[in-house]
C-alpha angles and dihedrals in degrees: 000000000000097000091056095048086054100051087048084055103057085040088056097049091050089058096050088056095045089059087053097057086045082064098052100048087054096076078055087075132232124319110235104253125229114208130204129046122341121190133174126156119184115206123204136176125171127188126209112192126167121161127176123210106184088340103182101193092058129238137139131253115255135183122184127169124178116192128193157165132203127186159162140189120195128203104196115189135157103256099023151022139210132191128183120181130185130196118190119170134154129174140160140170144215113221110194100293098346100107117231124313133200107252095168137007126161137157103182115172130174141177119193121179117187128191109209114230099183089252135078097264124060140152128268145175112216132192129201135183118185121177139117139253099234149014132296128230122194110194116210084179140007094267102034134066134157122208109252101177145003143194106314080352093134102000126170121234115180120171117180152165129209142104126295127214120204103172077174150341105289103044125065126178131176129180113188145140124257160141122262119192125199105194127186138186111186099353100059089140099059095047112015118009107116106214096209091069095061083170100063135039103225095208084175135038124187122201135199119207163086120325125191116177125171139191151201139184109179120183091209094185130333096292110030127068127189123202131176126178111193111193119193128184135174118185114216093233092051104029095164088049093081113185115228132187119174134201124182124166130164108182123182126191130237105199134312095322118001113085144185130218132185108188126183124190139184150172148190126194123144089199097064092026148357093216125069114258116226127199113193112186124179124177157133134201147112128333139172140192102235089184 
């Protein structure tokens, strides 16, 4: 719990900083706005191969590919705006006899409206799925798994109301109320049972409570581009239990198509565990600007 309150510390003070440079920008003056339908969708894959023949210093082949695609379309209007992103990724890897392992694996979908209310601040309703294309595996040795999730199996449902803050362009904050759903299918006891009902299996919970999600997209130089996207809910009923997701990326790019990534992920949420759970992702591949 220290440690939580710690990390919600540092991301408060960046934010605070990041306010201070919108001030700042401001004195810069208004950004000409272009209004209809925006769409852009990166692709990415990278490839990992090593194979050994006689090999006299030892090591195992390995072969590991991620793919993805990350997108948003904008519907900027006067009076409103809509944005809707989509992160799809999948990986896995062979290491030596092993047979093939999930690496990566994310459906994260969102869906934002704004009404514009001619100040920085304006209402909004927002809608989120996350969930994942295939089964997980966890290993407690070399030559032994259990399957631990499936497609929509947990999968993530929020739906929420509140009022959004965009002080500029890089930086986007919203504090709302909603509802967030968990819902199982065959691994209700990792996600939603709850222990206490020994005389029933919850395969869905639903919670009602206050959501905070920020985000920010920050052109660093010319070639390297940091986001975070900080998600906070506290659930009514367990208002000290916050739950917290975390996504940071700076990715930099090579040249015209070769990229390289550093990601970092956590979470933290007491239901599933009582220890924070941490996501460390480096690498560098192909991608490619669809539109």
């Amino acid at each position: 719990m220290k440690n939580m309150r710690r990390i919600v510390l540092i991301v408060s003070v960046g934010l605070n900083v990041l306010f201070s440079f919108a001030n700042a920008q401001d004195e810069k003056g208004a950004v000409e706005v272009q209004y209809g339908w925006k769409h852009s969708l990166i692709t990415g894959l990278t490839m990992t191969q090593v194979a050994f023949t006689d090999w006299a210093q030892g090591g195992e082949n390995a072969l590991s590919y991620t793919f993805g695609a990350d997108g948003k379309s904008v519907n900027e209007l006067e009076k409103t705006n809509w944005t809707n992103t989509y992160k799809l990724f999948f990986g896995q890897t062979r290491l030596g006899n092993q047979g093939l392992r999930k690496t990566d694996d994310i459906i994260d979908l969102s869906s934002v409206f704004i009404y514009k209310l001619g100040t920085l601040i304006n209402p909004y309703v927002a809608a989120t799925m996350k969930t994942q294309f295939a089964k997980g595996c966890k290993y407690p040795t070399s030559d032994s798994s259990y399957e631990v999730s499936a497609f929509f199996d947990p999968a993530y449902l929020t739906q929420s109301a509140g009022v959004g803050y965009q002080p500029m362009k890089e930086l986007k904050t919203r504090l709302g109320i909603g509802i967030r759903e968990v819902i199982t299918s065959s691994f209700s006891q990792y996600y939603t049972d709850d222990l206490k009902t020994l005389d029933k299996i919850e395969k869905v919970t639903v919670d009602g409570g206050f959501e905070s999600v920020t985000n920010v997209e920050w052109q660093l130089e010319d070639n390297v581009l940091f986001t975070n996207q900080l998600e906070l809910f506290a659930p009514l009923k367990m208002l000290d239990e916050i739950i917290v997701r975390n996504n940071s990326a700076i990715t930099a790019k090579v040249g015209k198509y070769i990229t390289t990534i550093f990601n970092l992920q956590f979470i933290n949420e007491r239901r599933i565990t009582p220890r924070t759970q941490i996501k460390e992702t480096i690498s560098m591949g192909i991608s490619y600007a669809i539109f």
